[in-house]
C-alpha positions in Angstrom: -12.5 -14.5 -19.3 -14.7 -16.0 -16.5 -18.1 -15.4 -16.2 -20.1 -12.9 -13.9 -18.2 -13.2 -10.4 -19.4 -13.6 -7.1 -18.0 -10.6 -5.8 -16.7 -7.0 -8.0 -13.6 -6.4 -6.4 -12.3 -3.2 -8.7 -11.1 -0.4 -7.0 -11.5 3.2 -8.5 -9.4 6.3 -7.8 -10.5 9.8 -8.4 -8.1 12.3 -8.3 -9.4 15.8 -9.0 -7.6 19.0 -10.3 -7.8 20.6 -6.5 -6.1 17.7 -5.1 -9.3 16.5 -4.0 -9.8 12.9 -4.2 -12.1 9.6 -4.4 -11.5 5.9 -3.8 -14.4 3.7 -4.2 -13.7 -0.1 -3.5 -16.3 -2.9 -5.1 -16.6 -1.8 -8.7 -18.1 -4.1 -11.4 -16.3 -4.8 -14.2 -17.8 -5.3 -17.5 -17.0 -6.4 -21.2 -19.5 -6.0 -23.6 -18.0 -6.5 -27.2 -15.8 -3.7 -27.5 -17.0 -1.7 -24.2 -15.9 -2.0 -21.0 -18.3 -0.7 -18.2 -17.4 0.0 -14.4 -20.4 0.2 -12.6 -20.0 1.5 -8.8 -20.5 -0.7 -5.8 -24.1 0.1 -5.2 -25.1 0.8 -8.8 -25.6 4.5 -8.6 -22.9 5.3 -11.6 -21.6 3.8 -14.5 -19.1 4.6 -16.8 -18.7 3.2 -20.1 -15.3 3.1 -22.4 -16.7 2.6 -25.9 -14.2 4.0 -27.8 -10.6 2.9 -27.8 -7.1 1.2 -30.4 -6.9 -2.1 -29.5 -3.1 -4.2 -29.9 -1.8 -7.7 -28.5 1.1 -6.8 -26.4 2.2 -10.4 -25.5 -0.6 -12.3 -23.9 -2.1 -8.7 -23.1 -4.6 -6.7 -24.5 -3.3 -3.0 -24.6 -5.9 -0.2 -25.4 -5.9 3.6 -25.9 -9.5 4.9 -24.6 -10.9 8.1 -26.3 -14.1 8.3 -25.1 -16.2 7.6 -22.4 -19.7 8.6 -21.1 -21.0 8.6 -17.8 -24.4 7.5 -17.1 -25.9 8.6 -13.2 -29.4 9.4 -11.9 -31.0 9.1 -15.5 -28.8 11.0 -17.4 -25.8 10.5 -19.6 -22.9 12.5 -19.6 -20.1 12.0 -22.6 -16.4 12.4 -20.6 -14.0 13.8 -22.5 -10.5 11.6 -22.5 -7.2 13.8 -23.3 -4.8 10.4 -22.4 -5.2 7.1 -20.9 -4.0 3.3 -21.5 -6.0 -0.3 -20.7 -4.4 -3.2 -19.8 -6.5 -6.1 -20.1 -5.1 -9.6 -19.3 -7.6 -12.3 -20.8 -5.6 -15.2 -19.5 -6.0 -17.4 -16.1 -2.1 -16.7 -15.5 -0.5 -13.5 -14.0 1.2 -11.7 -16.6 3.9 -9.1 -16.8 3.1 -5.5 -17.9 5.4 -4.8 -21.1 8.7 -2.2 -19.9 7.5 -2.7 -16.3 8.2 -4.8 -13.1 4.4 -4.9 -12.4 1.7 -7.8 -13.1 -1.3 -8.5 -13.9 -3.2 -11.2 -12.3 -5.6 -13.7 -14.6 -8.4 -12.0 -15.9 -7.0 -8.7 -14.7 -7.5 -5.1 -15.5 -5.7 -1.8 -15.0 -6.9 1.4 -16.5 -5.1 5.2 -15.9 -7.0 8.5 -17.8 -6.7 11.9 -18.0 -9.9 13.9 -18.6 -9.4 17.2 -20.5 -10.6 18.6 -17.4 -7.9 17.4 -15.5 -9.5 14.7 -13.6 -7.1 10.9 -13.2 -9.4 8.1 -12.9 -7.4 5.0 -12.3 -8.9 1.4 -11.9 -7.4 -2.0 -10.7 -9.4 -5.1 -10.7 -10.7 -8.1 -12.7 -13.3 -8.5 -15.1 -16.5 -9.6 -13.7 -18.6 -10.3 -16.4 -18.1 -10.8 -20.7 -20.6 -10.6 -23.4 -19.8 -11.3 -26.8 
């Protein structure tokens, strides 16, 4: 994975249960050991993925979030996950997404949960930034 990049260019989606929705462009992508951390464009939120099963799919790096916490304004909020995959693509080449048509470019990410509130988050980017 590259190291911290000039630019975030992630881009979240929040779709709420009243159809109401969210798109914020710019968001940070971290990996730290076995966290991943998307940080908002202007550094107000961040939510952390700390929990997750972890499996090589090809050159990709497939995970199963089930837990998450939110930290805003000072305070920390845990996010309760009912669903939700990662796709991770450590590599500097596109790669395909296993039983799809769709790619992921180098150092790519692609993230889709369900909240048991009902709330989709859903992220596309590349990782910005890895600590081991």
């Amino acid at each position: 994975m590259p190291p911290a990049a000039a630019r975030a260019t992630g881009t979240v989606v929040i779709a709420m249960r009243d159809g109401s929705s969210r798109t914020y462009d710019g968001v940070h992508v971290a990996i730290w050991n076995e966290s991943m951390a998307v940080t908002s464009g202007d550094g107000q939120g961040t939510v952390v993925f700390g929990k997750a099963s972890c499996t090589k799919v090809g050159e990709l790096v497939k995970c199963l979030p089930w837990d998450a916490t939110l930290f805003q304004n000072g305070s920390k909020l845990h996010v309760a996950l009912a669903s939700g995959t990662v796709w991770l693509n450590p590599t500097a080449a596109y790669q395909p997404i296993g039983n799809s048509s769709a790619h992921l470019p180098p150092h790519g990410v692609l993230l889709a949960v369900k909240t048991k509130r009902g709330t989709y988050v859903t992220l596309t980017g590349t990782v910005d930034e890895v600590h081991r």
